[in-house]
N, C-alpha and C positions, 0 to 999 in steps of 0.2 A: 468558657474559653477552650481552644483547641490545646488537645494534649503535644502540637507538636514544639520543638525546639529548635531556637534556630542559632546555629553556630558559627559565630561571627568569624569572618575571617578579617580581609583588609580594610581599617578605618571601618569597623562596625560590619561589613558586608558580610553577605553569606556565598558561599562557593557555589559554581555553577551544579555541581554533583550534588551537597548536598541539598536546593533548590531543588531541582529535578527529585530527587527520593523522597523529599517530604512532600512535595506536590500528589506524584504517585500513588505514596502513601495513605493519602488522604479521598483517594479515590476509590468508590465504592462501584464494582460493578452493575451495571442494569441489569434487575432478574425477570423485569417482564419479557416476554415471548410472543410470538406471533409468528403466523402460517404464512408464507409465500411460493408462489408457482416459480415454476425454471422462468417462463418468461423475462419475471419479475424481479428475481435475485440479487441480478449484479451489481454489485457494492456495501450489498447487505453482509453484516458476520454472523457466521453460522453458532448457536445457541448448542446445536446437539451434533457429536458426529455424524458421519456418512457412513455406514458400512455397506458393505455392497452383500446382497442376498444369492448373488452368481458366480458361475466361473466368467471371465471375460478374456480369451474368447470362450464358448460354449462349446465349442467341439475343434479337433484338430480342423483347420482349413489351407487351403493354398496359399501361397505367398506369391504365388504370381501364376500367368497363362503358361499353360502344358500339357501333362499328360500324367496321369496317377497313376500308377504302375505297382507292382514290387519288384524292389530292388532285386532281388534272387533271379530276378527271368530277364535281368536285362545288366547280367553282367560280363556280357562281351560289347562292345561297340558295334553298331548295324542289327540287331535285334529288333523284329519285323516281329508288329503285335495287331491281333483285330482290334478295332474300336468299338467298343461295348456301349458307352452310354455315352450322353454327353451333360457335361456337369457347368450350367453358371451357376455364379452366387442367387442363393434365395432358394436353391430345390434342396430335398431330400435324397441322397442319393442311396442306392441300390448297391448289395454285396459286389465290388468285384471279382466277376467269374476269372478264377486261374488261368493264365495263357493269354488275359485281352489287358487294354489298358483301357484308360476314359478321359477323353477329353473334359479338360476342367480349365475353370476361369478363376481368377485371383479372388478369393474370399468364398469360397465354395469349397464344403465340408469334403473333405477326404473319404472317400468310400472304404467300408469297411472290407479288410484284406488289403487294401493299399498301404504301405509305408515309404512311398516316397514318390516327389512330383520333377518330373526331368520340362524343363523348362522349352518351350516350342521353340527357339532357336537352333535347336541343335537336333529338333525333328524333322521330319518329311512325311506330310500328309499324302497315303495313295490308296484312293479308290475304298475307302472303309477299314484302312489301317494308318500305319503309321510306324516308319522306322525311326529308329532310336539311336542316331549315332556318335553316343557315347557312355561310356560306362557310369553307373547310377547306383551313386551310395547312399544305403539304409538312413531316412531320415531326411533328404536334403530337401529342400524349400516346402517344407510345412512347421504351420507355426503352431502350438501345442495348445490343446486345452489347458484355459487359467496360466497363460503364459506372460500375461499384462496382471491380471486380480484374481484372487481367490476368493470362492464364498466366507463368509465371515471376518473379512480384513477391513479396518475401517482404512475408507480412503481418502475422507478429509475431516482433521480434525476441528473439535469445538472452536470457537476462537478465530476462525480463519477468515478474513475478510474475499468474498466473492467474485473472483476472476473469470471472465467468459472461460479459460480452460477450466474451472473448475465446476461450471456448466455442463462443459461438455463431460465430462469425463463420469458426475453423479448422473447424467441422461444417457451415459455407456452402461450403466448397471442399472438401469432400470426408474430411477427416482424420480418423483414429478415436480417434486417441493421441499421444504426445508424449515424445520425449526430456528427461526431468528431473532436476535436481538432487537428490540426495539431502539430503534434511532434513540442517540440524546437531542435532548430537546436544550439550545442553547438559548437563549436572551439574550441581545447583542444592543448596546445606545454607545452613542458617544455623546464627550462634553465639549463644549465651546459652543460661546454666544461669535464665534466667527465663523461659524460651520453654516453652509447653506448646501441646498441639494442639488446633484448636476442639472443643468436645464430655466435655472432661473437666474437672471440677469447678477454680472457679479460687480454688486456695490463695494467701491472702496475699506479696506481693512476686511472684507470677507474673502474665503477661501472657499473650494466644491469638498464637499464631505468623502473623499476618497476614501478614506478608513472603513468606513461602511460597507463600501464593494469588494475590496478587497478581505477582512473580516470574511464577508457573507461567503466571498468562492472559497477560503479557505475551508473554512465551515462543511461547506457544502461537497467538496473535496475528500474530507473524509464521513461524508454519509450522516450530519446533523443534519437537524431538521430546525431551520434558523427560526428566529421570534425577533421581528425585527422592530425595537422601540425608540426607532430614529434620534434623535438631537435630541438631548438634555440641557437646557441654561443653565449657565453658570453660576447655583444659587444651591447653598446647602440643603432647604429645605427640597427644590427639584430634586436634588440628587439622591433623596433620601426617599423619594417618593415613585423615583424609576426604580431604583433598588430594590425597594418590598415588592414592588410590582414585579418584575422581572424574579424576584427569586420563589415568585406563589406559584411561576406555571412551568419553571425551567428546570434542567438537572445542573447546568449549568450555567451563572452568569457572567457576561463577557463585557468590558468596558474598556474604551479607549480614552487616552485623555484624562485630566485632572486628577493624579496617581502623586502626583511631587506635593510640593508645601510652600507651593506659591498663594499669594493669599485669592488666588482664583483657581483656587483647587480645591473642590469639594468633595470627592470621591473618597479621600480616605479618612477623613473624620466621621463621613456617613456610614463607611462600613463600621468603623468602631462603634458609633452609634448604634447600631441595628445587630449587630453583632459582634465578629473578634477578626483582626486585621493578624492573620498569624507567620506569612512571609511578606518582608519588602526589604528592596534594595540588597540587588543580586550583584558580584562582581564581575561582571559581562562590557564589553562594548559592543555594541550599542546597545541599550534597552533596562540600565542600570533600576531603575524604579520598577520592577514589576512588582504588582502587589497581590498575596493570595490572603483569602479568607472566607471566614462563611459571611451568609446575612438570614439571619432566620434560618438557621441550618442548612441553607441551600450554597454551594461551593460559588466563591467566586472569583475570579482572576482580573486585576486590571494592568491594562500596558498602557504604554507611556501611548500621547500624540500624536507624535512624530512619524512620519508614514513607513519608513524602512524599519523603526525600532518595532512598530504594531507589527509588521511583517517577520521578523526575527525571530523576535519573543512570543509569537504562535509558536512558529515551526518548532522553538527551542522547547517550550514550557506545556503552552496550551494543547501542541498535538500529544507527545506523550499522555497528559490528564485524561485526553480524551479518548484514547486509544484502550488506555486499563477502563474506563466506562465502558466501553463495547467489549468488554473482556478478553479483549487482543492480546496475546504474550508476546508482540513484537514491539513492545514500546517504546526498546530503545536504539538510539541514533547508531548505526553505523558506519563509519567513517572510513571512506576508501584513500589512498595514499597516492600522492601523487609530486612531481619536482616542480619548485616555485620557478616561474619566468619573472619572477621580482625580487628586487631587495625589502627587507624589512629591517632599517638601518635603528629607527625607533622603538624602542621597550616600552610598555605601560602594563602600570599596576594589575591590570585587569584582563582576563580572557577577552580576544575580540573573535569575533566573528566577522569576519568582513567578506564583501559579499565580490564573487569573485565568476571566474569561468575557464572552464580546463577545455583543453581545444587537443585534438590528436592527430600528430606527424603520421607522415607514410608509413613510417613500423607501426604504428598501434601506440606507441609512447604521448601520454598523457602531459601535458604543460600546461599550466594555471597561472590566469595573467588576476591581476587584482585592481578594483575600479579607482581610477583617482580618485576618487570621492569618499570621506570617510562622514560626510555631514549625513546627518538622520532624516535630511526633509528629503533626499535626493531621488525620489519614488522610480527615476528612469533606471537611476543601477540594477534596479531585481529584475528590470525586463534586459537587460544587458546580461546580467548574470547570470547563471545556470545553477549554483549552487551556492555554499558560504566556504571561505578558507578558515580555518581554526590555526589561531596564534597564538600560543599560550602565553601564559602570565611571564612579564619580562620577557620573553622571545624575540630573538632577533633570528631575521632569515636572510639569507643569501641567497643568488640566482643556483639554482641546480640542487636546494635544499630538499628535503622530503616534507611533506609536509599534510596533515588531513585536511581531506576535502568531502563536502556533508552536500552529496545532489539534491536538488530540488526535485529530481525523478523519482525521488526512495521518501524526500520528506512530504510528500503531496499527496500520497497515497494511504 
């Protein structure tokens, strides 16, 4: 059995916080590793830092088209200089001779003797010179060696899940590839003998298995690598049979459906079976039944049915778990603030979550409208919505209230 505990709060439940900790908890990071090119990266979390082996830039360069001078010879305004070289980005350039200047282009190394680029607007090219009319102080438009990176600085830490900028920026110091975590490999069935798949004719008392697609993008969303064991009947022995199966090849196992103690709920007798059922029944709206546990020492997590609670109770439970797998230090929610455009007249026992959408006035001010629908089956409010509102326990809101708001932009990634 799991050493964790779980501390009941309202009518037996356990708190969303401490839910969340002992889930985490119990989360062991992946230590395999493997090789990937820059191509390849993005989405992947990085296993080892980045240090950079360079200065970045490599040498003082221009910061824009002009004329590299020193400042000493051109401090009266209308100083008439030969033009000695000419410098774009990509050459090596040559000592500047005393008394000339050198046409240069934006990202072109500074010649040695020069200390300062007097910007071509304010020159006049003639004949192999160029006047300079305006006074040019020491330093101005060059941007310094190692002004962005310095050699031995790491530049992106272990941990860090792979964003095209952070692409670019280990392909600005030289790096072709990356030490990475290997994907979790998730197992994903749902239960009900009323599940059928999109695409095949829908007989009376059946429903399209939406839980599955939805599951799979989230999944897939943050960088699993899904194991997909379609519909389970509703028969304890099935459930006990997708179970071991799914927990022989996964890091983790995911099940939708039969989590309560209807007598067509087989999921959580079979996890006791096969191993230790160690959280259920969280105090949340929607998604109250979620169940954690092992099966054959493989982690397992089930949510409820219901298509908005299966959607929730990822974002709330399952992405944090997953997140400490990939050894991500970001696991936890943070919640931006924002004024209700609704009353919340009603108090219930229980944190709700309800799934909501903030919209922004001409100033930039943030208002959060919330979806009529508090029902679990109502799959069109998440595409309605943009985020969840957080209500706390007994909470009541008024229009113009402050109130957290948890984006779908920050939980999806």
């Amino acid at each position: 059995m799991s050493e964790l505990s779980c501390t009941p709060t309202l009518d037996g439940l356990l708190s969303y916080e401490d839910a969340v900790d002992q889930l985490v908890a119990a989360a062991r990071p992946i230590t395999e590793r493997q090789k990937v090119g820059l191509r390849d990266a993005l989405g992947w979390v990085l296993a080892e830092p980045v240090v950079s082996a360079i200065d970045v830039p490599g040498w003082d360069y221009s910061a824009m088209d002009g004329y590299a001078v020193r400042a000493a010879e051109c401090a009266v305004s209308g100083t008439l200089l030969p033009v000695s070289q000419r410098l774009p980005a990509g050459v090596s350039p040559q000592p500047l001779r005393p008394g000339t200047a050198a046409r240069i282009f934006t990202g072109a190394p500074i010649p040695e003797g020069a200390d300062a680029v007097v910007m071509q607007e304010v020159c006049e090219a003639l004949d192999g010179q160029v006047r300079i009319n305006a006074r040019v102080p020491s330093g101005d438009n060059i941007r310094r060696r190692g002004e962005d990176i310095r050699a031995g600085v790491e530049v992106i830490a272990s941990g860090t899940r792979l964003l095209p900028q952070h692409l670019g920026l280990a392909a600005s110091v030289g790096v072709a590839g990356f030490s990475v975590c290997r994907r979790p490999r998730v197992a994903l069935f749902a239960s009900g003998d009323e599940l059928i798949m999109p695409g095949q004719p829908l007989a009376p008392g059946k429903i399209y298995n939406s839980n599955l697609f939805t599951a799979t993008g989230l999944l897939q969303a943050l960088g699993c690598e899904v194991i997909e064991l379609g519909i389970v009947e509703d028969t304890l022995a099935a459930t006990e049979a997708a179970l071991a199966s799914a927990a022989a090849q996964a890091d983790l196992v995911l099940a939708s459906g039969g989590v309560s103690v209807g007598e067509e709920d087989h999921v959580k007798p079979a996890v006791e079976a096969l191993g230790s059922l160690d959280l259920w029944k969280i105090a949340i709206r929607p998604g109250k039944p979620v169940a954690f546990g092992h099966v054959d020492g493989t982690p397992f997590i089930g949510s409820p049915g219901n298509p908005v609670s299966l959607f929730v109770t990822f974002l709330l439970f399952v992405r944090p778990f997953l997140l400490r797998l990939q050894g991500r230090p970001d696991w936890r929610i943070q919640p931006m603030l924002a004024k209700a455009d609704f009353d919340w007249p009603k108090p219930d026992k229980r944190r709700e979550f309800q799934r909501a959408r903030i919209d922004f006035d001409a100033r930039g001010a943030g208002r959060l409208s919330v979806h009529p629908s508090r029902s679990s089956g109502v799959l069109s409010s998440v595409t309605w919505a943009n985020g969840l509102v957080v209500i706390p326990e007994g909470g009541v809101l008024r229009r113009g209230d402050e109130v957290a708001f948890l984006p779908f932009s920050e939980l999806l990634t």
